[in-house]
OpenMM code with the backbone's topology and positions (N, CA, C; nanometers):
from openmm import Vec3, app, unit

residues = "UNK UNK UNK UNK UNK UNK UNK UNK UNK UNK UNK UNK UNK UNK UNK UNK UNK UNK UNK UNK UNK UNK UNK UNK UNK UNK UNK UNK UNK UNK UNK UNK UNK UNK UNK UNK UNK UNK UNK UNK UNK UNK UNK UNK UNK UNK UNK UNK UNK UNK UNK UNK UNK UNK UNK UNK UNK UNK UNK UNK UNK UNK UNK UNK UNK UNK UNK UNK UNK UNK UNK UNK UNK UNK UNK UNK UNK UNK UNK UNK UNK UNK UNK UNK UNK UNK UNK UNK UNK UNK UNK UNK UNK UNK UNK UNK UNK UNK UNK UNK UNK UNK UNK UNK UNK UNK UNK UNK UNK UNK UNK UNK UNK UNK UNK UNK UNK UNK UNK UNK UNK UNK UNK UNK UNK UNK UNK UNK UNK UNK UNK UNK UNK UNK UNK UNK UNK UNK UNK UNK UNK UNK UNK UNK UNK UNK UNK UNK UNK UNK UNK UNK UNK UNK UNK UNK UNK UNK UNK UNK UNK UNK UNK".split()
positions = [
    Vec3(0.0815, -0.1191, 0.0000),
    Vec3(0.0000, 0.0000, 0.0000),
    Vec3(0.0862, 0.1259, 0.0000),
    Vec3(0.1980, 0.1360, -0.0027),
    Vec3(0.3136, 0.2221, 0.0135),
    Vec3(0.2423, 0.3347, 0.1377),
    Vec3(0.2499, 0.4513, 0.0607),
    Vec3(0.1845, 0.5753, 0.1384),
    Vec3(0.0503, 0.5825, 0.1877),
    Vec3(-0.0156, 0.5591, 0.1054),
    Vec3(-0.1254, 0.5106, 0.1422),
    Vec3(-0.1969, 0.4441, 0.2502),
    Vec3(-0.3317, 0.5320, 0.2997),
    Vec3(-0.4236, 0.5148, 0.4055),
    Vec3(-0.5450, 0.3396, 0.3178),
    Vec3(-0.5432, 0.2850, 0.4014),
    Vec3(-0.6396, 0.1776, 0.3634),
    Vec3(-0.6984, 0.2261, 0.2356),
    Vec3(-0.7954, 0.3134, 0.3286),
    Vec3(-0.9293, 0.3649, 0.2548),
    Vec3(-0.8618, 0.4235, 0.0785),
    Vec3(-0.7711, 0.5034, 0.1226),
    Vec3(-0.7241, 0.5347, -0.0389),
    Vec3(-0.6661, 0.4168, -0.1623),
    Vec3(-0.6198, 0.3811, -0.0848),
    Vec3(-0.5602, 0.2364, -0.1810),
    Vec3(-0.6947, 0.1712, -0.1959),
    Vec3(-0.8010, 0.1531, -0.1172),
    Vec3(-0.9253, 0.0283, -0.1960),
    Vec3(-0.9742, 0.1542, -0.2693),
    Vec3(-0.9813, 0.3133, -0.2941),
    Vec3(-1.0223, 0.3971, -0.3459),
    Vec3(-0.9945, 0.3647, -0.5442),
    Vec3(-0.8830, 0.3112, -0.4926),
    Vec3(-0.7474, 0.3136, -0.6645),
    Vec3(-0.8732, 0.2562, -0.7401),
    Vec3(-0.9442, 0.1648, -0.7344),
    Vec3(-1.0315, 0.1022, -0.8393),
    Vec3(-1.1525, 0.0871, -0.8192),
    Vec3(-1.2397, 0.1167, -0.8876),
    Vec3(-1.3836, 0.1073, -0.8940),
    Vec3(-1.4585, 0.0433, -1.0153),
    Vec3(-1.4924, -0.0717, -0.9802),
    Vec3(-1.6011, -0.1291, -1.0362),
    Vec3(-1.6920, -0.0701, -1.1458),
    Vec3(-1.7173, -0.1223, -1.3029),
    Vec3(-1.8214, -0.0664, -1.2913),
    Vec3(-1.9625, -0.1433, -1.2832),
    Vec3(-2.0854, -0.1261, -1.2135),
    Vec3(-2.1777, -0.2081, -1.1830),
    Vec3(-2.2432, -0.2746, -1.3361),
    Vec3(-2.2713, -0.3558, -1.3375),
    Vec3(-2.3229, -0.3889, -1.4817),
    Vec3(-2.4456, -0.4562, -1.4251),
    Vec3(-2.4695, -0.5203, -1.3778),
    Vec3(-2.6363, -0.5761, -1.3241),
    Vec3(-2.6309, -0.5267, -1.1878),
    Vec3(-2.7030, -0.4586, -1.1007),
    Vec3(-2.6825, -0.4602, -0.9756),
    Vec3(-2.7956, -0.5511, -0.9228),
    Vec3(-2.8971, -0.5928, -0.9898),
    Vec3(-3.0008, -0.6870, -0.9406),
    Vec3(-2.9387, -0.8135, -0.8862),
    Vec3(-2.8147, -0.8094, -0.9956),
    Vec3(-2.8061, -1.0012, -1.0112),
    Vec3(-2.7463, -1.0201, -0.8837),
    Vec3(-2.7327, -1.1381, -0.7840),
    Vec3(-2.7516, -1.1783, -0.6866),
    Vec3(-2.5988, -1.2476, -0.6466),
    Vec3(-2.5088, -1.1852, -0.5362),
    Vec3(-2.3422, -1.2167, -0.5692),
    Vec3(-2.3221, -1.2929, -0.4482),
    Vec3(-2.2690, -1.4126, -0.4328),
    Vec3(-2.1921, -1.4425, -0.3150),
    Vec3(-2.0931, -1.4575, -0.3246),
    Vec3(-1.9906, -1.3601, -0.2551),
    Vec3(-1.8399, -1.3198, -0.2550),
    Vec3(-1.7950, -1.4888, -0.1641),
    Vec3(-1.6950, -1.5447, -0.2704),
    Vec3(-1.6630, -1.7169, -0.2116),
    Vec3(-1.5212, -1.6852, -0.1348),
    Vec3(-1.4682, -1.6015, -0.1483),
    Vec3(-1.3489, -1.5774, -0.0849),
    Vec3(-1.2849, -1.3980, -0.0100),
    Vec3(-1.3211, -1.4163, 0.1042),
    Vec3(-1.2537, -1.2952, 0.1512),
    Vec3(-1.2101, -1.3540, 0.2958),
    Vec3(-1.1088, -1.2189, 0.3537),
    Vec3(-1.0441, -1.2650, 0.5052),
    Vec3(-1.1110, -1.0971, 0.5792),
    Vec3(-1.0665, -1.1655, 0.7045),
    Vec3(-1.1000, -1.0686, 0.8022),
    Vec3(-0.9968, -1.0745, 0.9041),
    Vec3(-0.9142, -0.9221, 0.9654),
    Vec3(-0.8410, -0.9233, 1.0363),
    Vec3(-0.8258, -0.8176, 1.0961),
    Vec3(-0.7982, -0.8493, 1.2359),
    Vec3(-0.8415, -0.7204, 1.3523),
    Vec3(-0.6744, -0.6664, 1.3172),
    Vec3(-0.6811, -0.4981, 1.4332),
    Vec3(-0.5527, -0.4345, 1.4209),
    Vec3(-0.4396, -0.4682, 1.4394),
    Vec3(-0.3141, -0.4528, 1.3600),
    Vec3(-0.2171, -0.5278, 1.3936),
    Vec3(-0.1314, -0.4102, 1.4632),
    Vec3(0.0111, -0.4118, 1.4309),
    Vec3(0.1330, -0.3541, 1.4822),
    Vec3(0.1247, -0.2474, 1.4347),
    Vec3(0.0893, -0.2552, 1.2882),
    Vec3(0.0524, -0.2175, 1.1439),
    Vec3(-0.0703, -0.0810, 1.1607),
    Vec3(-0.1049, -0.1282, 1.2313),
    Vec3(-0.2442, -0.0875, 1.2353),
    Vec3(-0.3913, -0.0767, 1.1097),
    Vec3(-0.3700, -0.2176, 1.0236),
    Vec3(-0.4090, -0.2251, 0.9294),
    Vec3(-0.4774, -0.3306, 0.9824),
    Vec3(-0.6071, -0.3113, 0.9689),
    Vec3(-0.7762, -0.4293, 1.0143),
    Vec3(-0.8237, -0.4474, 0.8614),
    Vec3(-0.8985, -0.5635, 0.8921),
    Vec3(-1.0267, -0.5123, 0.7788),
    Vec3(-1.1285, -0.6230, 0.8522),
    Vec3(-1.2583, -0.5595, 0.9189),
    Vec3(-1.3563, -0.6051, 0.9692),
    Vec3(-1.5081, -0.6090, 0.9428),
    Vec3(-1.5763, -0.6430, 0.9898),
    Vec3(-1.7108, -0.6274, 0.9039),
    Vec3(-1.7604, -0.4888, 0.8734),
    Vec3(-1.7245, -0.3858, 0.9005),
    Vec3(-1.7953, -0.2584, 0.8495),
    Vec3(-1.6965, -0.2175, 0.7193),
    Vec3(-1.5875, -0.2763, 0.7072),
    Vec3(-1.4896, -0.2714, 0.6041),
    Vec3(-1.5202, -0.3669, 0.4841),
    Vec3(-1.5826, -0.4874, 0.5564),
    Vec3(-1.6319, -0.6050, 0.4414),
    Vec3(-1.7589, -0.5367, 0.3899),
    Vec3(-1.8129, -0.4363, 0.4598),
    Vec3(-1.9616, -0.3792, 0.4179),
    Vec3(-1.9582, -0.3210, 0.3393),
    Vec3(-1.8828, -0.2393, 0.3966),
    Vec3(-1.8334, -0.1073, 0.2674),
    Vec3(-1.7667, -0.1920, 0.1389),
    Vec3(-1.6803, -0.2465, 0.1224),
    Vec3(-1.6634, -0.3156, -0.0011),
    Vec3(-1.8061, -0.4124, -0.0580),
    Vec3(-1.8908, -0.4927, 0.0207),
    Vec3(-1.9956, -0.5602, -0.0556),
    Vec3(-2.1379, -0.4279, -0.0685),
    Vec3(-2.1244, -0.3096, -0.0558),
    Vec3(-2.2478, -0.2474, -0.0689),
    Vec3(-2.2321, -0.1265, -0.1421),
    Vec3(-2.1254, -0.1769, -0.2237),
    Vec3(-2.0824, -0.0632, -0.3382),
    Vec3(-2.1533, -0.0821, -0.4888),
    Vec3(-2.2553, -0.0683, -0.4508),
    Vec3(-2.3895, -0.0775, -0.5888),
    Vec3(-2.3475, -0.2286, -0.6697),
    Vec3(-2.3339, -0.3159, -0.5917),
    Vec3(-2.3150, -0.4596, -0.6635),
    Vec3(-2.4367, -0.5222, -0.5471),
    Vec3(-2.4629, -0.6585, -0.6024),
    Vec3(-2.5898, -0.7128, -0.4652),
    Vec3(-2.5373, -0.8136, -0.4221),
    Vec3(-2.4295, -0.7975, -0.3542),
    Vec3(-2.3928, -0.9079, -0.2809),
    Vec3(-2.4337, -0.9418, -0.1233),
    Vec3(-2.5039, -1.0460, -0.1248),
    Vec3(-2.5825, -1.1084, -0.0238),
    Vec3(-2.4936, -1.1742, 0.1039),
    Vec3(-2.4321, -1.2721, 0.0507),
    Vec3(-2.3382, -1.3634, 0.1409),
    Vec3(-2.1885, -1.3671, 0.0927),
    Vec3(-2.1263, -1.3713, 0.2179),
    Vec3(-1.9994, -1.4001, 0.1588),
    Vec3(-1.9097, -1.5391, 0.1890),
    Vec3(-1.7446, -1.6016, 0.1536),
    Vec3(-1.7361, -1.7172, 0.2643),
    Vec3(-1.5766, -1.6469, 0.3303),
    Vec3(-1.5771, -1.6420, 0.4688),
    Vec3(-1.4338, -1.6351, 0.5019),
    Vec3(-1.3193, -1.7387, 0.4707),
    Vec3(-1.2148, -1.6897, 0.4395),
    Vec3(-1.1241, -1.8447, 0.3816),
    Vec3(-0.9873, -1.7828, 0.5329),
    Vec3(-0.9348, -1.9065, 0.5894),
    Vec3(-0.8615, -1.8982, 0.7073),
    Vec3(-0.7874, -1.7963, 0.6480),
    Vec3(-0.6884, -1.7181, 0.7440),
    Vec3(-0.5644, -1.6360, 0.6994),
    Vec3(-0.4688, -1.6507, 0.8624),
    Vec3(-0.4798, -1.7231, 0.8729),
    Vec3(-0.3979, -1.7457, 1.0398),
    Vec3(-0.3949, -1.6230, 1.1088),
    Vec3(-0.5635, -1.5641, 1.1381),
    Vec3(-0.5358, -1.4263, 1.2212),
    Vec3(-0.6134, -1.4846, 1.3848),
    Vec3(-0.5790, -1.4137, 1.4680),
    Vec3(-0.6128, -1.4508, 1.6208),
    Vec3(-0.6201, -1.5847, 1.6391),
    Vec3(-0.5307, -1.6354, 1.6385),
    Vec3(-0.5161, -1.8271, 1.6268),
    Vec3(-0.4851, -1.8043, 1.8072),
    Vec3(-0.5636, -1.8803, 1.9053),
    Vec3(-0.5074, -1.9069, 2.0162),
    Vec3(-0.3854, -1.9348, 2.0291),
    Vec3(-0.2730, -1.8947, 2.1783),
    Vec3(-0.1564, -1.9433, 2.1962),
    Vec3(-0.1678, -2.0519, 2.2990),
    Vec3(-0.1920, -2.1699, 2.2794),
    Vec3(-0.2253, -2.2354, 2.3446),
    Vec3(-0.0827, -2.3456, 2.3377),
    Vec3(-0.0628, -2.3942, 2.4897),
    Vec3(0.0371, -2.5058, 2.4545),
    Vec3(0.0358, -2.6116, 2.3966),
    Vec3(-0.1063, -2.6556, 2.3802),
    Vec3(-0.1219, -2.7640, 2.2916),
    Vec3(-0.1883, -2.6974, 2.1455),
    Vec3(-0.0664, -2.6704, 2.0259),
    Vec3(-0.0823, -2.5914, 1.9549),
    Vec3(-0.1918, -2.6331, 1.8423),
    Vec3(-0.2142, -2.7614, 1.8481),
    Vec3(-0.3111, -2.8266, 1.7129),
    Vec3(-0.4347, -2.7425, 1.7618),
    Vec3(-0.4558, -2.6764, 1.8884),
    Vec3(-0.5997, -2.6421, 1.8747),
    Vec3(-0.5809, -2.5147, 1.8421),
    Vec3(-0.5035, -2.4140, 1.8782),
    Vec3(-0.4183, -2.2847, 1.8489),
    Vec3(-0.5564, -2.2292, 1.7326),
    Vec3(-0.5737, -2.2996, 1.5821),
    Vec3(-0.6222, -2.2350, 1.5091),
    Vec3(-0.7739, -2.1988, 1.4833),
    Vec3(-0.8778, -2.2659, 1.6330),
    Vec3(-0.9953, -2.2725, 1.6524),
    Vec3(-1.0105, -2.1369, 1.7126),
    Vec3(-0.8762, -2.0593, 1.7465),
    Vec3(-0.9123, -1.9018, 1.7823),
    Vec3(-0.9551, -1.8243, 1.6581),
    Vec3(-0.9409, -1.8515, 1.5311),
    Vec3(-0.9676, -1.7774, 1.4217),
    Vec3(-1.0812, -1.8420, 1.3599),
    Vec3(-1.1578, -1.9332, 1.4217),
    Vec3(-1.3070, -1.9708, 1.3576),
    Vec3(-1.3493, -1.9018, 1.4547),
    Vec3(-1.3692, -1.8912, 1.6036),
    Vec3(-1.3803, -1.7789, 1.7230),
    Vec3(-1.4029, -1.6620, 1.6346),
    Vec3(-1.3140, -1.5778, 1.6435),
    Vec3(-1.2875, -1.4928, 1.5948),
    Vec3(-1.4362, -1.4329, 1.5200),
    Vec3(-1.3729, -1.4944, 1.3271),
    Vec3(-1.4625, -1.5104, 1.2879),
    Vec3(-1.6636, -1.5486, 1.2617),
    Vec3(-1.6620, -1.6499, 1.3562),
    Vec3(-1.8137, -1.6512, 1.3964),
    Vec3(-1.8765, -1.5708, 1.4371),
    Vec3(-1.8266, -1.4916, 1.5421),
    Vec3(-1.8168, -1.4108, 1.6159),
    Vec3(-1.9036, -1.2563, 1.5207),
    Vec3(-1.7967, -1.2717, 1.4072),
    Vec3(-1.8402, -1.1557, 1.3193),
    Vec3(-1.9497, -1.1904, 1.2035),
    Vec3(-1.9881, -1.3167, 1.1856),
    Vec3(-2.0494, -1.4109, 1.1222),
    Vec3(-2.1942, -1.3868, 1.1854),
    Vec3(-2.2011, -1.4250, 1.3144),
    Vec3(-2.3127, -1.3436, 1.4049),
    Vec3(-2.3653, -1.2393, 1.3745),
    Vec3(-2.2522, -1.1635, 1.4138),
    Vec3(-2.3058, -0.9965, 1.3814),
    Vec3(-2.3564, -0.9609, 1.2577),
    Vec3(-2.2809, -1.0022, 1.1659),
    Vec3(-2.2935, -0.9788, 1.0264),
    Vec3(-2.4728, -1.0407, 0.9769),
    Vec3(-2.5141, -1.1205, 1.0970),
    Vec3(-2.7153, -1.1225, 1.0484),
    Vec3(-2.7736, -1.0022, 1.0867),
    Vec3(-2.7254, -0.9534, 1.1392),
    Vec3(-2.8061, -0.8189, 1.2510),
    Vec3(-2.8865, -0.7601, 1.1518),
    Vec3(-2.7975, -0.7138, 1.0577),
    Vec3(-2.8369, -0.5972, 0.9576),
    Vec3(-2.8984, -0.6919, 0.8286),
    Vec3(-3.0076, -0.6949, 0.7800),
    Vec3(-3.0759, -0.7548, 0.6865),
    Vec3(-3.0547, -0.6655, 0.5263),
    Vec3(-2.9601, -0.5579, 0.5493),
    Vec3(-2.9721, -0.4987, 0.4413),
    Vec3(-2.8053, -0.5030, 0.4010),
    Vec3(-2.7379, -0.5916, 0.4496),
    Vec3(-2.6160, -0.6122, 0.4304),
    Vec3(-2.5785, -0.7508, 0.4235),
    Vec3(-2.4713, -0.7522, 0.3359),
    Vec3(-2.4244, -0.9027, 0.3237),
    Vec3(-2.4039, -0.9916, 0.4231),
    Vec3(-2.4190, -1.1255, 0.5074),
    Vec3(-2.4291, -1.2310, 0.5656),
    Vec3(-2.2675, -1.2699, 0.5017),
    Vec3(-2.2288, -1.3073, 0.6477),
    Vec3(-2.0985, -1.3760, 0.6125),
    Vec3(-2.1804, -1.5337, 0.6258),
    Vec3(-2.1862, -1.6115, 0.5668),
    Vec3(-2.2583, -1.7625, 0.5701),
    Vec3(-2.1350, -1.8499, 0.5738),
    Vec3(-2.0266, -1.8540, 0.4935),
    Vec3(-1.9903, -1.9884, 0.5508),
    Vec3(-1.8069, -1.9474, 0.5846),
    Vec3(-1.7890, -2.0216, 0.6666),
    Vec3(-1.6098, -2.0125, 0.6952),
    Vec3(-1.5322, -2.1273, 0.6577),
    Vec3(-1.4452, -2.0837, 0.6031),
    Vec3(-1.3203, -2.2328, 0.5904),
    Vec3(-1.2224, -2.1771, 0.6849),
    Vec3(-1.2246, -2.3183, 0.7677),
    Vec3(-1.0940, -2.3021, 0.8898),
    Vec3(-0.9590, -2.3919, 0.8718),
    Vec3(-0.9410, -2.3946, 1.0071),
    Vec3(-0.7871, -2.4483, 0.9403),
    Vec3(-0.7972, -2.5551, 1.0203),
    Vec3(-0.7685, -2.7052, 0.9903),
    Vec3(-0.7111, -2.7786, 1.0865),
    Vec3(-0.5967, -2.8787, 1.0315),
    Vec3(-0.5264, -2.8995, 1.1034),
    Vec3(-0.4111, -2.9669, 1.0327),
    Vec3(-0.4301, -3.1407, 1.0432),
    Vec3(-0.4182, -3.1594, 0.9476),
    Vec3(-0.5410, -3.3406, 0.8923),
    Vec3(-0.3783, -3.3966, 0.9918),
    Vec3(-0.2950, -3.3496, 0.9046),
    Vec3(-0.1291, -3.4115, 0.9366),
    Vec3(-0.1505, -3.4667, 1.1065),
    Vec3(-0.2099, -3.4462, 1.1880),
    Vec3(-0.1879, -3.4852, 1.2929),
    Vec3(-0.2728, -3.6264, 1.3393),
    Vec3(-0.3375, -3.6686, 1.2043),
    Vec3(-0.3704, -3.8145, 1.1920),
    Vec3(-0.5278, -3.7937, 1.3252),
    Vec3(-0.5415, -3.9097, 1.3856),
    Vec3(-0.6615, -3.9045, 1.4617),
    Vec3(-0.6638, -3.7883, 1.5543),
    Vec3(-0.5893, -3.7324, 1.5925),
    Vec3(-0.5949, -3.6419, 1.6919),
    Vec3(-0.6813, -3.5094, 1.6567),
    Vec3(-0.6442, -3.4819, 1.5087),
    Vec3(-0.7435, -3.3830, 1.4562),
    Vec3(-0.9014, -3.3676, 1.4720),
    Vec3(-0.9689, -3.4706, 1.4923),
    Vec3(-1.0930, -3.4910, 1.5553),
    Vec3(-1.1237, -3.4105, 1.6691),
    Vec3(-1.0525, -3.4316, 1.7621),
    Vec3(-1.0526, -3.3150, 1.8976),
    Vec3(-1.0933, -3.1691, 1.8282),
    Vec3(-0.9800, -3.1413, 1.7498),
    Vec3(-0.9586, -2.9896, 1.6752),
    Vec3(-1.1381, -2.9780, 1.6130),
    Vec3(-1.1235, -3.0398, 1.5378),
    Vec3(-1.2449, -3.0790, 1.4055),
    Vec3(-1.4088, -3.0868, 1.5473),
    Vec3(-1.3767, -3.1370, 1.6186),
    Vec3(-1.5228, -3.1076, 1.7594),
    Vec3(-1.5299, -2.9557, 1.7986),
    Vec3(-1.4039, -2.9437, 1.8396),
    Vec3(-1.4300, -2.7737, 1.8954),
    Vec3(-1.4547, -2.6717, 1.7991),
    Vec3(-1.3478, -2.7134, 1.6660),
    Vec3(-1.4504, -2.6174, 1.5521),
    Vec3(-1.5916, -2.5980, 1.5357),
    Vec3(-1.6588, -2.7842, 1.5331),
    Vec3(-1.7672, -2.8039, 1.4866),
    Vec3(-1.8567, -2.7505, 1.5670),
    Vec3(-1.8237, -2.7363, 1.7074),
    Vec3(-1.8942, -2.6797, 1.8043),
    Vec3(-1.9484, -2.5290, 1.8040),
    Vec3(-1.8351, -2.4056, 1.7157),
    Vec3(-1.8653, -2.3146, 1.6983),
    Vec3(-1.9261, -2.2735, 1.5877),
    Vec3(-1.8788, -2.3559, 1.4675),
    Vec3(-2.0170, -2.3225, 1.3480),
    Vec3(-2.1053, -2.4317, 1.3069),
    Vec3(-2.1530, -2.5018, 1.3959),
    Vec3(-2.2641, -2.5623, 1.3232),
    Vec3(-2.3728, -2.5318, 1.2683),
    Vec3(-2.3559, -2.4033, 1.3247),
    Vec3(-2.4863, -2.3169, 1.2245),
    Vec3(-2.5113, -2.2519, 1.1185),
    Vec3(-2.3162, -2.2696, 1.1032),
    Vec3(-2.3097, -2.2201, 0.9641),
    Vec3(-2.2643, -2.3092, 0.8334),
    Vec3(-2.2237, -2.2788, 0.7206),
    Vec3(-2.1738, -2.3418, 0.6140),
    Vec3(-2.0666, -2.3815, 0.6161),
    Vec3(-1.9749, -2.4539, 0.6409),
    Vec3(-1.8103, -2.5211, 0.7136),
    Vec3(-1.7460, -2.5986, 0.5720),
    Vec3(-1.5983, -2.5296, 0.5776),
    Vec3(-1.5716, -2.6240, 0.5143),
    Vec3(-1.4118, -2.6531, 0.5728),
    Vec3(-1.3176, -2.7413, 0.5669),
    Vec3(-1.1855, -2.6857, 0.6702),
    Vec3(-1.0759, -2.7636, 0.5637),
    Vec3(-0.9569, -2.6740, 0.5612),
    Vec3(-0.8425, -2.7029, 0.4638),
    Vec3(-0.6947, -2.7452, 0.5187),
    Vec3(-0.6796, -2.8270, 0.4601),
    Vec3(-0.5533, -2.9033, 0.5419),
    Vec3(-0.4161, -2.8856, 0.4050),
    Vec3(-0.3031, -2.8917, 0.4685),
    Vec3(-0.2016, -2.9491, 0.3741),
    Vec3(-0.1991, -3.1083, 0.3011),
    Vec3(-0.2032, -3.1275, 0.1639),
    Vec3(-0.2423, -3.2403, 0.1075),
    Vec3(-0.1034, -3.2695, 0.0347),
    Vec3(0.0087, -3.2252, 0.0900),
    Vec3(0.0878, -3.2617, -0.0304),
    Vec3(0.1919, -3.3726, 0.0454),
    Vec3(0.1662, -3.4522, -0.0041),
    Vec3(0.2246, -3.5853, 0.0284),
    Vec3(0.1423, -3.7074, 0.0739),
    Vec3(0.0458, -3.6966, 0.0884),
    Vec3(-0.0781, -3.7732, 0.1997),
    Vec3(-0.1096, -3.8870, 0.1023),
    Vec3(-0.0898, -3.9919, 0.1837),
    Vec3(-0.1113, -4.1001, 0.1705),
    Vec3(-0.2298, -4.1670, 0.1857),
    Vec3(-0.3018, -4.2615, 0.0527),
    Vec3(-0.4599, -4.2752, 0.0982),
    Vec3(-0.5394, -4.2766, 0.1701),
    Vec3(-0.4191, -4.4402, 0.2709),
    Vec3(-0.5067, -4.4289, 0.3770),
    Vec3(-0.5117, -4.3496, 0.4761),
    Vec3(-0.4844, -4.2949, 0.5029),
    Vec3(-0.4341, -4.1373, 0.5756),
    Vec3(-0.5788, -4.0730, 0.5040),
    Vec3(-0.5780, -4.0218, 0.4140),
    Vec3(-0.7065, -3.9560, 0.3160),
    Vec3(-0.8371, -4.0414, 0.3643),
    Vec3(-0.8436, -4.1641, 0.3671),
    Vec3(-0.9443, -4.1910, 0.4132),
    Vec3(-0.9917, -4.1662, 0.5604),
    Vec3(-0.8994, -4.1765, 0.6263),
    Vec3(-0.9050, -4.1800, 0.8123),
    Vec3(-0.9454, -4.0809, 0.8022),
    Vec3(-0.8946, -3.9262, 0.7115),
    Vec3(-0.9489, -3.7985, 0.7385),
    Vec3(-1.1016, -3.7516, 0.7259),
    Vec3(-1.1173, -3.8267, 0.6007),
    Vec3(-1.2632, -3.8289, 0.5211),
    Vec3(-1.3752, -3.9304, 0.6552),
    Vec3(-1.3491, -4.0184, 0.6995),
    Vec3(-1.3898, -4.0735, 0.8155),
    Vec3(-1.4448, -3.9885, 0.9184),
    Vec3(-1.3347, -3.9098, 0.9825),
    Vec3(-1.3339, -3.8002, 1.0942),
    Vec3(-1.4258, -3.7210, 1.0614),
    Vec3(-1.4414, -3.6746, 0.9196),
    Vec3(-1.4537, -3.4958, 0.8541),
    Vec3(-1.6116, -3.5428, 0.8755),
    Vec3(-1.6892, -3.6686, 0.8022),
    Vec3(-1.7842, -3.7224, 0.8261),
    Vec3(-1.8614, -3.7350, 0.9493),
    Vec3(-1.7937, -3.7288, 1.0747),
    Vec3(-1.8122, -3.8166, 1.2013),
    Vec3(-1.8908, -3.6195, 1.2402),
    Vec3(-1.8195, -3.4922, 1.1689),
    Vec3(-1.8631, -3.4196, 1.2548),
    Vec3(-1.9531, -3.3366, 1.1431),
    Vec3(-1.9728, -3.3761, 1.0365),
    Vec3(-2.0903, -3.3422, 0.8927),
    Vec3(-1.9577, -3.2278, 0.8698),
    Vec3(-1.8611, -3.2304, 0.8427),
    Vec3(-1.7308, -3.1052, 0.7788),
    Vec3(-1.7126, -3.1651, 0.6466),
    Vec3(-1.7197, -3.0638, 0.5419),
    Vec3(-1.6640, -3.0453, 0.4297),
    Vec3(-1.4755, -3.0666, 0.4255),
    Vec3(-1.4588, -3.0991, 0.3051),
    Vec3(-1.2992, -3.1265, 0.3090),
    Vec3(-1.2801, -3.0620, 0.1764),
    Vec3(-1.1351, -2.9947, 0.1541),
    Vec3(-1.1109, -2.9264, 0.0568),
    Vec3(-0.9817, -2.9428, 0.1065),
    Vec3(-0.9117, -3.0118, -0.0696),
    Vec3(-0.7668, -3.0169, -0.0851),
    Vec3(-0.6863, -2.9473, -0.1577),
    Vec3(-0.5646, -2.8485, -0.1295),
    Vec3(-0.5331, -2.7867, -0.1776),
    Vec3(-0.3656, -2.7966, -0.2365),
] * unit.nanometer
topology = app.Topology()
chain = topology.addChain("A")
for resn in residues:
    res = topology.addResidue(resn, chain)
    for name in ("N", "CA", "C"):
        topology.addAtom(name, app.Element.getBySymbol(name[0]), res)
C-alpha cells in the first residue's frame, strides 16, 4: 500500500456495476483485527466493499492465520480464528440490508492423523450453524491417511477441501 491510508488504496479502483439486481456471493474474503501495522479489515470494512452498488448477499471467510489461540497444545491454536470469525459471522445477520458472512473455511491440520478430531469437535462446536468447510495441507498424503481424514470430517458433517 506504500503511502497510502487503507481507505485510499481500496479507493485506486472502482467497479463498474453492470447488473446490480443479479444476486453475488463473494466465495473468498479474510477478516483481520488491528495489527502492529495498524491495518484491520472487519465487518464494516467487508460492508463497505460488498455495498458498493453490486448485490452481494453472502460471503465465505477463507482462514488467513489471524487470532489463532496461543495455546500449549498448539493443534488447537487455530480454533481461535473460527472464534474470531463466527463471532463476526453473528453480527454480520443483525443488519438484513447487508451481506451475511454464511460460511467459513478453517484451518485444521489433517497431518496430525486421529488427533485432529478433537480440533475438528471444537470447531464443529462453533459453526454448526453455519456453512463449514476446513483445509488441510495435502501434499504428500497417503490414501489411507485420506481416508481416516474423510472418516473423521464425516463423524462431525465437515466439508474437506484439498489444496
Amino acid at each position: 500500500m506504500g503511502n497510502l491510508s487503507q481507505a485510499e488504496w481500496l479507493a485506486q479502483i472502482s467497479e463498474e456495476i453492470i447488473d446490480p439486481k443479479q444476486r453475488i456471493i463473494d466465495p473468498h474474503h479474510h477478516l483481520w483485527p488491528s495489527s502492529s501495522g495498524g491495518s484491520q479489515y472487519l465487518l464494516d470494512d467487508l460492508w463497505a466493499d460488498t455495498c458498493s452498488g453490486h448485490n452481494v448477499t453472502n460471503t465465505v471467510f477463507i482462514d488467513c492465520s489471524q487470532c489463532y489461540w496461543n495455546l500449549e497444545d498448539t493443534a488447537l491454536n487455530p480454533v481461535g480464528e473460527t472464534e474470531f470469525v463466527k463471532e463476526l459471522a453473528d453480527a454480520s445477520k443483525a443488519d438484513l440490508n447487508q451481506a451475511t458472512i454464511s460460511g467459513i473455511v478453517g484451518h485444521v491440520d489433517m497431518l496430525l492423523g486421529f488427533e485432529a478430531e478433537r480440533v475438528l469437535k471444537s470447531i464443529w462446536k462453533l459453526v454448526r450453524n453455519c456453512s463449514k468447510a476446513f483445509v488441510m495441507p495435502a501434499v504428500g498424503i497417503r490414501i489411507p491417511m485420506f481416508v481416516i481424514h474423510i472418516t473423521m470430517l464425516a463423524k462431525v458433517c465437515i466439508f474437506y477441501q484439498i489444496f
